[in-house]
MIZABA-523420 format. One record per atom (N, C-alpha, C, CB): residue number from 1; residue in three letters; atom name; y negated, z negated, x negated. Coordinates in Angstrom, 3 decimals, decimal comma. Glycine has a CB too. Layout:
<atoms>
+-----+------+------+----------+----------+----------+
! pos ! code ! site !        Y !        Z !        X !
+-----+------+------+----------+----------+----------+
! NUM !  ALA !   CA !        Y !        Z !        X !
...
+-----+------+------+----------+----------+----------+
</atoms>
This chain:
<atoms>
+-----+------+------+----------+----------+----------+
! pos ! code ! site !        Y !        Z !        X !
+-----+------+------+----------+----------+----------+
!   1 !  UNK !    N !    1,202 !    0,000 !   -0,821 !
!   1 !  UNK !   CA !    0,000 !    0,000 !    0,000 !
!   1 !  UNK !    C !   -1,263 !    0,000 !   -0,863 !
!   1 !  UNK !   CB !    0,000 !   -1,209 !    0,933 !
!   2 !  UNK !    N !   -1,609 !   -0,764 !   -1,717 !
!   2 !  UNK !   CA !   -2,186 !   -0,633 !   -2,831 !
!   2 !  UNK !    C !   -2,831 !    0,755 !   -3,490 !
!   2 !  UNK !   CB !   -1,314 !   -1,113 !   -3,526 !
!   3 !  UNK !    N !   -1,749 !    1,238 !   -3,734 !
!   3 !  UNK !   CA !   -1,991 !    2,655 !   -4,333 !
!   3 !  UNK !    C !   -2,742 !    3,690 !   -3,237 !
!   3 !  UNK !   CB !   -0,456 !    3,317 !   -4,792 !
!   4 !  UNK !    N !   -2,457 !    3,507 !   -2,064 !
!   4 !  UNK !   CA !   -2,771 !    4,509 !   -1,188 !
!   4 !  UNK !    C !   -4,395 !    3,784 !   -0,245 !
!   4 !  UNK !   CB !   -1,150 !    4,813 !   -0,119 !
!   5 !  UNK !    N !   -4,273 !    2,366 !   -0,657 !
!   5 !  UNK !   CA !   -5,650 !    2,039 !   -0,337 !
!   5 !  UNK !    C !   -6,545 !    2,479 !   -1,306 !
!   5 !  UNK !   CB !   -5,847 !    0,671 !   -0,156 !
!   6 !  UNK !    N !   -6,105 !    2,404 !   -2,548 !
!   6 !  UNK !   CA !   -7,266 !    3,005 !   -3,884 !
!   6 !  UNK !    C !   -7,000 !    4,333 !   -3,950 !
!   6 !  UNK !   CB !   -7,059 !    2,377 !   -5,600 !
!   7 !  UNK !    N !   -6,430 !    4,916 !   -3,552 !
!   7 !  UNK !   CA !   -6,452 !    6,778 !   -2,912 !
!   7 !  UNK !    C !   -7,565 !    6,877 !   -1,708 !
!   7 !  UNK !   CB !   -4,594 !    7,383 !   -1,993 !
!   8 !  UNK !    N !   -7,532 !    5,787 !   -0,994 !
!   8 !  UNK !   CA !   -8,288 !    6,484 !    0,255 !
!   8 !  UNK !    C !   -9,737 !    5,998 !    0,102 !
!   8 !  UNK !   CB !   -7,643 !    6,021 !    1,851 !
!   9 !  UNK !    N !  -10,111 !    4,585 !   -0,724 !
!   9 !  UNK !   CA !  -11,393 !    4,186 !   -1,136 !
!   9 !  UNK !    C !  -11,662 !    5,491 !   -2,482 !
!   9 !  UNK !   CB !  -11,351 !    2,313 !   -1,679 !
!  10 !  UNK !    N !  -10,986 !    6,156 !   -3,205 !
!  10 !  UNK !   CA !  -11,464 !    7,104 !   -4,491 !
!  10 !  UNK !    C !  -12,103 !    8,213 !   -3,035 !
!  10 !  UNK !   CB !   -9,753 !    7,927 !   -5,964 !
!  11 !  UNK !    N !  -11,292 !    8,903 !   -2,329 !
!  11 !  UNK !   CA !  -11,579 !    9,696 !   -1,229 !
!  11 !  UNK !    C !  -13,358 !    9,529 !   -0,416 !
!  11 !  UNK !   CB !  -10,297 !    9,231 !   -0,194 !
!  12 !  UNK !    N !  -13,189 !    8,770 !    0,246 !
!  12 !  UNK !   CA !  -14,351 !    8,082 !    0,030 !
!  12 !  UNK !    C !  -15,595 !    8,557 !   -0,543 !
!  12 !  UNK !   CB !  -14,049 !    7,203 !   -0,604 !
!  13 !  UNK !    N !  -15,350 !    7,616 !   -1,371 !
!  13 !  UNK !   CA !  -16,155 !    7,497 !   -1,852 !
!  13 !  UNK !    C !  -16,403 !    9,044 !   -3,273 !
!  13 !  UNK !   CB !  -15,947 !    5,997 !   -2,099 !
!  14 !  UNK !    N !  -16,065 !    9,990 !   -3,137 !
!  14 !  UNK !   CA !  -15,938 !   11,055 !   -3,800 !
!  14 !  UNK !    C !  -16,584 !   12,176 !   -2,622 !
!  14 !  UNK !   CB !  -14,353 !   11,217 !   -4,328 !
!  15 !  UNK !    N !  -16,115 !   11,778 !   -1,607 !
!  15 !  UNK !   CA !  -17,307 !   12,209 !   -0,290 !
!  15 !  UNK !    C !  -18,640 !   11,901 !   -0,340 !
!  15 !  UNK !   CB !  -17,039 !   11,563 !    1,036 !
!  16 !  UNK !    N !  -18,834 !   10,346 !   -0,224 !
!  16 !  UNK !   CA !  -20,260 !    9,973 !   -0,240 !
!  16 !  UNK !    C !  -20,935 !   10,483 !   -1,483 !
!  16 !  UNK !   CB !  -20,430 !    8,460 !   -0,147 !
!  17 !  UNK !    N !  -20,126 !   11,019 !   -2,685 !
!  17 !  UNK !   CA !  -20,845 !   11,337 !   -3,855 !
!  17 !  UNK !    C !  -21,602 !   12,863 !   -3,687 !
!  17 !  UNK !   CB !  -19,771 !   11,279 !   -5,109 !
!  18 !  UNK !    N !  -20,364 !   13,489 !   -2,670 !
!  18 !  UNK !   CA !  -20,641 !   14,972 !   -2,424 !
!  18 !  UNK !    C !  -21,647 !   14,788 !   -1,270 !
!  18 !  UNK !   CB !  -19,230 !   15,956 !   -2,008 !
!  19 !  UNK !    N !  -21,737 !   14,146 !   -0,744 !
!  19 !  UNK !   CA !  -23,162 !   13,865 !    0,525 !
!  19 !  UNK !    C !  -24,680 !   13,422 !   -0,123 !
!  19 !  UNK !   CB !  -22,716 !   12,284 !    1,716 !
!  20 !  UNK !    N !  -24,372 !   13,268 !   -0,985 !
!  20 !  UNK !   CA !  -25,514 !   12,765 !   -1,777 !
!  20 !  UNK !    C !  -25,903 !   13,151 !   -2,615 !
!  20 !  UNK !   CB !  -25,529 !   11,893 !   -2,145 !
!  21 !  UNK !    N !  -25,387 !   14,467 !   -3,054 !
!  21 !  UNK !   CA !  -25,961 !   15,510 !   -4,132 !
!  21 !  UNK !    C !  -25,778 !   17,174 !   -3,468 !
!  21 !  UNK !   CB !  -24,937 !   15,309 !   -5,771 !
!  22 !  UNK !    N !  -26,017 !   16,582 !   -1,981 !
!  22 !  UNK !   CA !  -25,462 !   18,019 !   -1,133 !
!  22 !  UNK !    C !  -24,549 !   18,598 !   -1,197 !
!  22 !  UNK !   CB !  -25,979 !   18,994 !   -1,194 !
!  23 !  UNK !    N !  -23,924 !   19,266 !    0,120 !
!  23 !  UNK !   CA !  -22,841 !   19,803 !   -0,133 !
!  23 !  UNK !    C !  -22,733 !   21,660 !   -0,636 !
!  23 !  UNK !   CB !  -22,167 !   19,405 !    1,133 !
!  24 !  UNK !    N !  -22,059 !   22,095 !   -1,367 !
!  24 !  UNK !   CA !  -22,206 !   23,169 !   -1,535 !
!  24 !  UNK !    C !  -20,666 !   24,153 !   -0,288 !
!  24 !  UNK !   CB !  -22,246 !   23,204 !   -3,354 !
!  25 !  UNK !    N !  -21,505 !   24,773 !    0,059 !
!  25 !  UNK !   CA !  -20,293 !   25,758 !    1,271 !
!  25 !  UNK !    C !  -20,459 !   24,921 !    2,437 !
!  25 !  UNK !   CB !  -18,255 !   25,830 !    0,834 !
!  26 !  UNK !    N !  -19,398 !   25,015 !    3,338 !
!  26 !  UNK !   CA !  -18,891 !   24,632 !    4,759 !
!  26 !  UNK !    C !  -18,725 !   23,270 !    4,903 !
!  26 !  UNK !   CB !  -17,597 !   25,245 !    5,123 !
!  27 !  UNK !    N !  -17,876 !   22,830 !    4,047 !
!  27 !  UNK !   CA !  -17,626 !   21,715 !    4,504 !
!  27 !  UNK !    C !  -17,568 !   20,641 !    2,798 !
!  27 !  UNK !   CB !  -16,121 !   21,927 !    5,567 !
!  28 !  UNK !    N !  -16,557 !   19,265 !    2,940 !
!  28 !  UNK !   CA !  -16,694 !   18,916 !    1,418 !
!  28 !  UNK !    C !  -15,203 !   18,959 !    0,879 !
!  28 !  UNK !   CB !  -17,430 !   17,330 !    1,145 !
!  29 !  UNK !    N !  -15,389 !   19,224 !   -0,209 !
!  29 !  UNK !   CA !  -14,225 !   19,507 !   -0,885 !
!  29 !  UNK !    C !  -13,422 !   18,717 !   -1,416 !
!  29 !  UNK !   CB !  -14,398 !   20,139 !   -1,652 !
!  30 !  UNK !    N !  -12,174 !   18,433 !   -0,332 !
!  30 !  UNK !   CA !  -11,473 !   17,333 !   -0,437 !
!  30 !  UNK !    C !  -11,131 !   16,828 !   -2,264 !
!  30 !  UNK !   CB !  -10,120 !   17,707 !    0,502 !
!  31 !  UNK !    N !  -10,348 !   18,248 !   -2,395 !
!  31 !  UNK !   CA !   -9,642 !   18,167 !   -3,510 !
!  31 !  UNK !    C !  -10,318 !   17,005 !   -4,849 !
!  31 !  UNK !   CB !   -9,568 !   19,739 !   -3,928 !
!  32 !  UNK !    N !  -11,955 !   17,491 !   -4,954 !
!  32 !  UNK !   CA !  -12,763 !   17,310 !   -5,515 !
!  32 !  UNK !    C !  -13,385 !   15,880 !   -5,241 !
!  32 !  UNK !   CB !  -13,381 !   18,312 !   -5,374 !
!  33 !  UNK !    N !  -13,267 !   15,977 !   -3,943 !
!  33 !  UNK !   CA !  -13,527 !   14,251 !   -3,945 !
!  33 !  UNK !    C !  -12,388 !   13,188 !   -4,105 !
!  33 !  UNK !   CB !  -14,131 !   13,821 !   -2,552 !
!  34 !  UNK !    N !  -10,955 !   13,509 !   -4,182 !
!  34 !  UNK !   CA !  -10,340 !   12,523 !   -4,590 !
!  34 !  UNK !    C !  -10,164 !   12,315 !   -6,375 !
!  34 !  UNK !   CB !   -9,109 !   12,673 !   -3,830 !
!  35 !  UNK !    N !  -10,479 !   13,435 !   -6,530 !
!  35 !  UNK !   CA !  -10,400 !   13,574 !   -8,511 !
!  35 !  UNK !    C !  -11,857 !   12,497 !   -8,649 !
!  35 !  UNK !   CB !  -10,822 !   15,924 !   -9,491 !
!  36 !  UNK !    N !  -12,671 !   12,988 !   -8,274 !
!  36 !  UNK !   CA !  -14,022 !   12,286 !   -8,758 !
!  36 !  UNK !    C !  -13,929 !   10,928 !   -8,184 !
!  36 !  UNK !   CB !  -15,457 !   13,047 !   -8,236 !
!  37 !  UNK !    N !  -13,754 !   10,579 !   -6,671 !
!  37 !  UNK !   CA !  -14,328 !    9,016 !   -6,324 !
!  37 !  UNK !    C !  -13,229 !    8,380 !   -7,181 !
!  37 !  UNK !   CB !  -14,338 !    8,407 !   -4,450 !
!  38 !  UNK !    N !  -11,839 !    8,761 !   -7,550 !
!  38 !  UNK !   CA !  -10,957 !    8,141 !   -8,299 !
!  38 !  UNK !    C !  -11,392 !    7,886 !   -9,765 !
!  38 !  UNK !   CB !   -9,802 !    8,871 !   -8,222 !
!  39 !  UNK !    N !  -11,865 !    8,900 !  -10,410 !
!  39 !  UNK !   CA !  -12,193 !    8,680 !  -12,021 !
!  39 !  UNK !    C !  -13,531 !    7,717 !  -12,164 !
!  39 !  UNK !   CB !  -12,542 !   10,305 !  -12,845 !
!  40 !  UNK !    N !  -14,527 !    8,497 !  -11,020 !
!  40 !  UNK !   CA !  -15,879 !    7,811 !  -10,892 !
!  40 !  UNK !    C !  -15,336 !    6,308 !  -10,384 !
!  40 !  UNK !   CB !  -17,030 !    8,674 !   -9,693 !
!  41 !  UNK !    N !  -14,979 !    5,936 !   -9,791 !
!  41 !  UNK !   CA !  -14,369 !    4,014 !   -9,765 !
!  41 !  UNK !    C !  -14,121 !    3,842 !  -10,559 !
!  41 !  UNK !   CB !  -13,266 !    3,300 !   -9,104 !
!  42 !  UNK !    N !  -13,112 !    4,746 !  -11,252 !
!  42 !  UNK !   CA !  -12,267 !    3,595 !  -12,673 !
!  42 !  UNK !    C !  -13,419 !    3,509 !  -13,529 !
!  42 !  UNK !   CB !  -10,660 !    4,363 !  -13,833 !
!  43 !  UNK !    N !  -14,495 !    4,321 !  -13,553 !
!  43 !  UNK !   CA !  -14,913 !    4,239 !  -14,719 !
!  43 !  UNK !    C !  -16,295 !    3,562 !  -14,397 !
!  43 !  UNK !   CB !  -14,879 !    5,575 !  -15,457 !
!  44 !  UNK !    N !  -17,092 !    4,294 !  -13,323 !
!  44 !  UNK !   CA !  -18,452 !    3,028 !  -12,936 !
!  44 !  UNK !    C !  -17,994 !    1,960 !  -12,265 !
!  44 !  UNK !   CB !  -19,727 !    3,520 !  -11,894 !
!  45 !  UNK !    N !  -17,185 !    1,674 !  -11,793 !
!  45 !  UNK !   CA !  -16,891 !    0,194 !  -11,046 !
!  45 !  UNK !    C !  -16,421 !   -0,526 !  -12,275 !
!  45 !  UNK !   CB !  -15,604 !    0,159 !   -9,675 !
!  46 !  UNK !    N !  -15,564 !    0,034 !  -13,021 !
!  46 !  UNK !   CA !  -15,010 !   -0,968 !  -13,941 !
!  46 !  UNK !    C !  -16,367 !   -1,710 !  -14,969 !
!  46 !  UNK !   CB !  -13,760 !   -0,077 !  -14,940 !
!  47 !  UNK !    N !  -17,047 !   -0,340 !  -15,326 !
!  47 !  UNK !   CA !  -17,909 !   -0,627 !  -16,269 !
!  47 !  UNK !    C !  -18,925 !   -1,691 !  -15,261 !
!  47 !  UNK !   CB !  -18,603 !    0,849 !  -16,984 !
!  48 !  UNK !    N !  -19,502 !   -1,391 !  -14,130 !
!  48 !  UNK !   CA !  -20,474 !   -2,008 !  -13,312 !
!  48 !  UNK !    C !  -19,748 !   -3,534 !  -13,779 !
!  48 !  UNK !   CB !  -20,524 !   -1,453 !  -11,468 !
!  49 !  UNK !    N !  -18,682 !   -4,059 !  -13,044 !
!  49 !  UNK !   CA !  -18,260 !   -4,867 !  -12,761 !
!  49 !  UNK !    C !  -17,925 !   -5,711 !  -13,919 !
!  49 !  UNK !   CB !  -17,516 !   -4,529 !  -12,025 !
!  50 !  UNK !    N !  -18,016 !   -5,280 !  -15,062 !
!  50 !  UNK !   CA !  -17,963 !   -5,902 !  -16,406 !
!  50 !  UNK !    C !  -18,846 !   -6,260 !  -17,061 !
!  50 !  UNK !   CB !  -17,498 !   -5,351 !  -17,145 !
!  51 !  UNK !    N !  -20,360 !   -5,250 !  -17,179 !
!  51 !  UNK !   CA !  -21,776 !   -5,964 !  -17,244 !
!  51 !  UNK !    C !  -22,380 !   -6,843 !  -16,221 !
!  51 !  UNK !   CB !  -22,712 !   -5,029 !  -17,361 !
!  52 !  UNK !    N !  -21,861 !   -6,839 !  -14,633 !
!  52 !  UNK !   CA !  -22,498 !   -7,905 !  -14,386 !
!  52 !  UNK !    C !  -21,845 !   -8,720 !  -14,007 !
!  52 !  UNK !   CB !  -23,331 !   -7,835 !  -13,744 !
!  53 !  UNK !    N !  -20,602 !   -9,334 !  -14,983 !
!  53 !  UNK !   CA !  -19,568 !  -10,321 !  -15,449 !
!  53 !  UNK !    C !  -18,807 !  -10,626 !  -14,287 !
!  53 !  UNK !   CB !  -20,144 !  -11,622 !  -16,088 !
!  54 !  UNK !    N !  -18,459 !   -9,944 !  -13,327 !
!  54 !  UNK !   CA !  -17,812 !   -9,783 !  -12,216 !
!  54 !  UNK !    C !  -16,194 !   -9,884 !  -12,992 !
!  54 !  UNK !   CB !  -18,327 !   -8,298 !  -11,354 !
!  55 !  UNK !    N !  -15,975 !   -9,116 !  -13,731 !
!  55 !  UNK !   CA !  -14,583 !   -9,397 !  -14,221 !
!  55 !  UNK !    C !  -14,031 !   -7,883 !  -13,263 !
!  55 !  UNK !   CB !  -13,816 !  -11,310 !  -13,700 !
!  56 !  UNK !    N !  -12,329 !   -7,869 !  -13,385 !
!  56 !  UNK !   CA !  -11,747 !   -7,082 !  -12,892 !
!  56 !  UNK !    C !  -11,985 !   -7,397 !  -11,041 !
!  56 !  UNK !   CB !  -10,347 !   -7,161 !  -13,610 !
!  57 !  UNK !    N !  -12,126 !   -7,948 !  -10,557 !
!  57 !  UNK !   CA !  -12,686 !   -8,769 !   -9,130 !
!  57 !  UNK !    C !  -13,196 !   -7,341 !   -8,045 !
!  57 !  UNK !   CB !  -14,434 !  -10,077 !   -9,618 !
!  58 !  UNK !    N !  -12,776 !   -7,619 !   -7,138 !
!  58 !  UNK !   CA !  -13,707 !   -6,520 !   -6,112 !
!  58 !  UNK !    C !  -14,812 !   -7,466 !   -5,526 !
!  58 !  UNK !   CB !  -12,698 !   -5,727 !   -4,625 !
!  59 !  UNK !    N !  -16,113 !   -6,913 !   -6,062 !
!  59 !  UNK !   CA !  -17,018 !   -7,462 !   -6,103 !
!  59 !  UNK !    C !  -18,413 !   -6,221 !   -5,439 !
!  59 !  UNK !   CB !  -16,961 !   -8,060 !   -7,586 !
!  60 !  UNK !    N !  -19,283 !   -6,060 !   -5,181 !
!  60 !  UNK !   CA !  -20,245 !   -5,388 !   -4,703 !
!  60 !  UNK !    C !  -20,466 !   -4,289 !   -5,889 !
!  60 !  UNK !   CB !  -21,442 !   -6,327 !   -4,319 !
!  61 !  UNK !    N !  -20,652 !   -4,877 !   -7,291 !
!  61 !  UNK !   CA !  -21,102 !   -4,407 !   -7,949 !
!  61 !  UNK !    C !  -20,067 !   -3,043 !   -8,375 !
!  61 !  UNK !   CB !  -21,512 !   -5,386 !   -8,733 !
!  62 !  UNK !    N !  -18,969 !   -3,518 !   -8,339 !
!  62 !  UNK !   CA !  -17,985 !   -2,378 !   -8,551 !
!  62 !  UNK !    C !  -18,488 !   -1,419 !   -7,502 !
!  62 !  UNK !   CB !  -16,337 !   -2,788 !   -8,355 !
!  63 !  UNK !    N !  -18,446 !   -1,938 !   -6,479 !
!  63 !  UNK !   CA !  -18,165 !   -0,695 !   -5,445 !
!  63 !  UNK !    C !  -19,883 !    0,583 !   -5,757 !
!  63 !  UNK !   CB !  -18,073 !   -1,663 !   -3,235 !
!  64 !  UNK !    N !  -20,658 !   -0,276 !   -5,996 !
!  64 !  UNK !   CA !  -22,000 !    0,570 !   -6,604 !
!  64 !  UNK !    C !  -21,799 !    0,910 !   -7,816 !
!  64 !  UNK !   CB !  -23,348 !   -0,152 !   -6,658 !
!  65 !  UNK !    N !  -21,313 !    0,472 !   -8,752 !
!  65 !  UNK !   CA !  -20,698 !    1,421 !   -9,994 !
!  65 !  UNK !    C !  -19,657 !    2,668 !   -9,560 !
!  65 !  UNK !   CB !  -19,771 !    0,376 !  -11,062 !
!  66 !  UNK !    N !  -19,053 !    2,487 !   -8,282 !
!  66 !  UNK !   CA !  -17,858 !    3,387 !   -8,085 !
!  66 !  UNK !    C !  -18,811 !    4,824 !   -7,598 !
!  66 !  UNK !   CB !  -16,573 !    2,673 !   -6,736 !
!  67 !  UNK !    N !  -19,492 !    4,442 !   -7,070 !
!  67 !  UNK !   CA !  -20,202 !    5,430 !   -5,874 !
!  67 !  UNK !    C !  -21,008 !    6,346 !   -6,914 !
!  67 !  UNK !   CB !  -21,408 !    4,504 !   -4,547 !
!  68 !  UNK !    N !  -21,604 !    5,038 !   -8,454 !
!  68 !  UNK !   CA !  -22,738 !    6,053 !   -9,325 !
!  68 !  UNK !    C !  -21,803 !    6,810 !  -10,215 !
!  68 !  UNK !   CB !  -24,030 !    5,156 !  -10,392 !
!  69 !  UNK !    N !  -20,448 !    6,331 !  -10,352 !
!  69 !  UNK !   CA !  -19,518 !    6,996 !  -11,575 !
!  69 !  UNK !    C !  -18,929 !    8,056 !  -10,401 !
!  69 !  UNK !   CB !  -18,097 !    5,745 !  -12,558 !
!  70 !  UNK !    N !  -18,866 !    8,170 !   -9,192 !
!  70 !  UNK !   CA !  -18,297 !    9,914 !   -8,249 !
!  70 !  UNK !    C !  -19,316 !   10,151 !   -8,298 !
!  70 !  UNK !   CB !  -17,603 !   10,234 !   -6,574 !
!  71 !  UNK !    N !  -20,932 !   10,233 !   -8,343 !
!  71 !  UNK !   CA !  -21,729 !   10,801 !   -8,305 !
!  71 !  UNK !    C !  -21,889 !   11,662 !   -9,802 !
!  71 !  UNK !   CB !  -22,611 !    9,960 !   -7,821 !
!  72 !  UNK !    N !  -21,794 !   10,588 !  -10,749 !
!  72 !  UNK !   CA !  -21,872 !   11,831 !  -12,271 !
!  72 !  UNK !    C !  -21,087 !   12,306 !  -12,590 !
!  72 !  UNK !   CB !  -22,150 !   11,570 !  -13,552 !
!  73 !  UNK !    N !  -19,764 !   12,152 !  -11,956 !
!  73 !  UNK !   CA !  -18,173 !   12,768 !  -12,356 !
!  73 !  UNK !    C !  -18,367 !   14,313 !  -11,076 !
!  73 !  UNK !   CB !  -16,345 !   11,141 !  -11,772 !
!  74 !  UNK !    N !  -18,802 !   14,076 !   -9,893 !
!  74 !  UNK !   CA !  -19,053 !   15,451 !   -9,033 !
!  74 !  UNK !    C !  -20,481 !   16,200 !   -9,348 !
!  74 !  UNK !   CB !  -19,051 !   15,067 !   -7,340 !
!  75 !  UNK !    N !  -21,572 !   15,696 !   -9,877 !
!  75 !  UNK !   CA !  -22,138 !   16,394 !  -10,808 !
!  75 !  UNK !    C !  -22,017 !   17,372 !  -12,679 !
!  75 !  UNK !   CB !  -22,756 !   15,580 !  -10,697 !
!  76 !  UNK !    N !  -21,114 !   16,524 !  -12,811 !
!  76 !  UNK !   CA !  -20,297 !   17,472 !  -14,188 !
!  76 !  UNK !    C !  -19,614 !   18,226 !  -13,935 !
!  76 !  UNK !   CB !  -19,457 !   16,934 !  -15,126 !
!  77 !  UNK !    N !  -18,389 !   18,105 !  -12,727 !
!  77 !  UNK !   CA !  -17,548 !   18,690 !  -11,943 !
!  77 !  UNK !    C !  -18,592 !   20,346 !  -11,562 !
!  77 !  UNK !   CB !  -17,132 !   17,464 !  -10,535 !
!  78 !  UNK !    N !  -19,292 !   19,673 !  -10,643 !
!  78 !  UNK !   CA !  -20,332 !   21,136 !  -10,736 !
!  78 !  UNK !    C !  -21,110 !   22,156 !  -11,597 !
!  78 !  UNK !   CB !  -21,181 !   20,937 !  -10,280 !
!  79 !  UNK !    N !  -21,356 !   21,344 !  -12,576 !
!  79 !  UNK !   CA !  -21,946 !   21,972 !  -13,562 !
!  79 !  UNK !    C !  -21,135 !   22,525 !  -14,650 !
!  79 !  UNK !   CB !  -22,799 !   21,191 !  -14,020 !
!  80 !  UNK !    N !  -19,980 !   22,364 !  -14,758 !
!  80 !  UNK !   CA !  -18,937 !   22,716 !  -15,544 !
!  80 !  UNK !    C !  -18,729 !   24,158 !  -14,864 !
!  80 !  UNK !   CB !  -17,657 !   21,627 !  -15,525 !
!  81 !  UNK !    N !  -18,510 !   23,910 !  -13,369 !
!  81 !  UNK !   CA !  -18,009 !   25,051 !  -12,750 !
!  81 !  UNK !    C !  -19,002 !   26,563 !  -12,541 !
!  81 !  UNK !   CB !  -17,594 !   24,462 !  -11,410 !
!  82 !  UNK !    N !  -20,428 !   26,081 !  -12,346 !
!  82 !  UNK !   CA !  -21,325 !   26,908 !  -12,300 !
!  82 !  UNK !    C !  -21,556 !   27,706 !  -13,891 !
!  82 !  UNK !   CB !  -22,498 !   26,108 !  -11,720 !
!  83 !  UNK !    N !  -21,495 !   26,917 !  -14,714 !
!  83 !  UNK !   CA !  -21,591 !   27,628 !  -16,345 !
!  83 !  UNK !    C !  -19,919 !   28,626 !  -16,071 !
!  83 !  UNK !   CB !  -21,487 !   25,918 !  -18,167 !
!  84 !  UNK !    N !  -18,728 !   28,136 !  -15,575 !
!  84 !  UNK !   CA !  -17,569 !   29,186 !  -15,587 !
!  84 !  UNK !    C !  -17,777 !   29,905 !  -14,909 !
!  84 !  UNK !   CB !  -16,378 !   28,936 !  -15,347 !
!  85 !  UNK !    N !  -18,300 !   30,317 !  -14,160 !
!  85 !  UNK !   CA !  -18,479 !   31,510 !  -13,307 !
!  85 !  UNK !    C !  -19,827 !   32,208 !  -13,856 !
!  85 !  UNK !   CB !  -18,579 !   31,084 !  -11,662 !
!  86 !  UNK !    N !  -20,547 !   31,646 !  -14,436 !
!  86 !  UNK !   CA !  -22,031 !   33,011 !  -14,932 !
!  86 !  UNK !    C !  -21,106 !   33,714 !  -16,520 !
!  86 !  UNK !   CB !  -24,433 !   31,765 !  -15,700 !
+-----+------+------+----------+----------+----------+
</atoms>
């Protein structure tokens, strides 16, 4: 259960990242938001949650590190992709 709750909070929150830097096309791109809200948590929640001595803990601060680490992980994501296609 575990695993598939931190699948569906990476989901998530890999959405709200794509809502918040606009969406590009129709709709949002699942695929893309479970790669990003997943990497973007491990990596801004962990880090959030370690400078403001929260510890490994689900704490607020993670979850706002999670949201700013899918936001720069679906912004690289994009910009990676726009330089492969010109």
């Amino acid at each position: 259960m575990l695993i598939i709750g931190l699948i569906l909070f990476g989901m998530l929150v890999g959405a709200l990242a794509q809502l918040i830097l606009g969406r590009q096309g129709k709709g949002i791109d699942w695929s893309m938001a479970i790669v990003a809200g997943l990497v973007g948590s491990f990596v801004g929640g962990l880090l959030a949650s370690l400078i403001a001595g929260d510890g490994l803990a689900f704490r607020p601060s993670g979850v706002v590190g999670s949201i700013v680490g899918a936001i720069l992980v679906t912004a690289i994501w994009r910009w990676a992709r726009s330089r492969q296609r010109a």
